[in-house]
C-alpha positions as CSV (number, residue, x, y, z in Angstrom):
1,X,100.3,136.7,52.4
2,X,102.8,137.2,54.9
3,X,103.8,134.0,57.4
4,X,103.8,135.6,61.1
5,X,107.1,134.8,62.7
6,X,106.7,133.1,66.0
7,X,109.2,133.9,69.0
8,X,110.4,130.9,70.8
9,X,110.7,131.1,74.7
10,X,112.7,129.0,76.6
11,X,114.1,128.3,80.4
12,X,117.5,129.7,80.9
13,X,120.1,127.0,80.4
14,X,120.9,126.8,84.1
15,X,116.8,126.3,85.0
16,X,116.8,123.6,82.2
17,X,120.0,121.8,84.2
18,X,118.6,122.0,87.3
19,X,115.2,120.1,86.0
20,X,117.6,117.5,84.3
21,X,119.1,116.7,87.1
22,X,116.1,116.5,89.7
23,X,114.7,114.2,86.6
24,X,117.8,112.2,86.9
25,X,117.5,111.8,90.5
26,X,114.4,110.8,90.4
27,X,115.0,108.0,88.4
28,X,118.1,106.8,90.0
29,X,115.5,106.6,93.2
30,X,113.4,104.6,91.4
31,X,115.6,102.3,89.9
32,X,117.1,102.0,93.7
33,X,113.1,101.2,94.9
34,X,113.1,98.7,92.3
35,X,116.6,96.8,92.9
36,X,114.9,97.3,96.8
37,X,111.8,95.3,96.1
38,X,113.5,92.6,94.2
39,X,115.8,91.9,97.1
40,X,113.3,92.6,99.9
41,X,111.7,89.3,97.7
42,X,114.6,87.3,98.4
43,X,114.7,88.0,101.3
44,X,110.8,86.8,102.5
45,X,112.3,83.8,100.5
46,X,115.0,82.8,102.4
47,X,112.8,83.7,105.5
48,X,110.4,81.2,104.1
49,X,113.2,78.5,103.7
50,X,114.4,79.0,106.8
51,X,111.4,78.6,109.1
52,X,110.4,75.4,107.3
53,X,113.7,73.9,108.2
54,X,113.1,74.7,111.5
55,X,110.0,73.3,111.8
56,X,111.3,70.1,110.2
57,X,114.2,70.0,112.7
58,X,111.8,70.7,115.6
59,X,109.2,67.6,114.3
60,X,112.3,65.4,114.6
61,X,113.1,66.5,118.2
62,X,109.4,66.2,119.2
63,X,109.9,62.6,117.7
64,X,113.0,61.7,119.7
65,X,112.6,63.5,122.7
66,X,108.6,64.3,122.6
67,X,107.3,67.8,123.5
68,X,110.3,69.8,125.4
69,X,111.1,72.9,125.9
70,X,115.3,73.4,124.8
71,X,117.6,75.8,126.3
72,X,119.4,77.2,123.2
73,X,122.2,78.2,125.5
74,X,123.5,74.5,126.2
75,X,121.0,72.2,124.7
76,X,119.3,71.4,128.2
77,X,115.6,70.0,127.3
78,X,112.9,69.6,129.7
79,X,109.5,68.2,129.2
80,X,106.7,70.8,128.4
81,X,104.2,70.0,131.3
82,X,100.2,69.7,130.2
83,X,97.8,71.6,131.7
84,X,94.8,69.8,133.1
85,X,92.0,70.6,132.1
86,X,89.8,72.6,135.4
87,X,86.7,71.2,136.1
């Protein structure tokens, strides 16, 4: 018995390039989301660390000079007025 040869097609070399490198750049983007994700992380961190500071800073204020409202151009306070209640 005779084996029946079989042809093998392929993409031109410059067709086979041209996937390659859309591949590639794929992954490069990917990699890139991925290095974006971990930073936008530290980011929300940081965020996180720096609001609770602020709220610590603002509970010693309230303590010191009670509720105020401060002028963060020159540090001017005045006292945060409360409402009456309408009858």
């Amino acid at each position: 018995m005779k084996k029946k040869e079989t042809k093998v097609e392929k993409i031109t070399s410059e067709e086979l390039e041209k996937v390659k490198t859309q591949q590639n750049n794929i992954q490069k983007v990917l990699l890139d989301l991925g290095a974006l994700e971990a930073r936008k992380l530290d980011v929300f961190k940081a965020y996180e660390e720096f609001h609770t500071e602020l709220e610590s800073t603002k509970k010693e204020l309230e303590g010191k000079y009670g509720q105020v409202n401060i002028d963060l151009k020159d540090g001017i306070y005045t006292p945060i007025e409360k409402a009456e209640p309408t009858k």
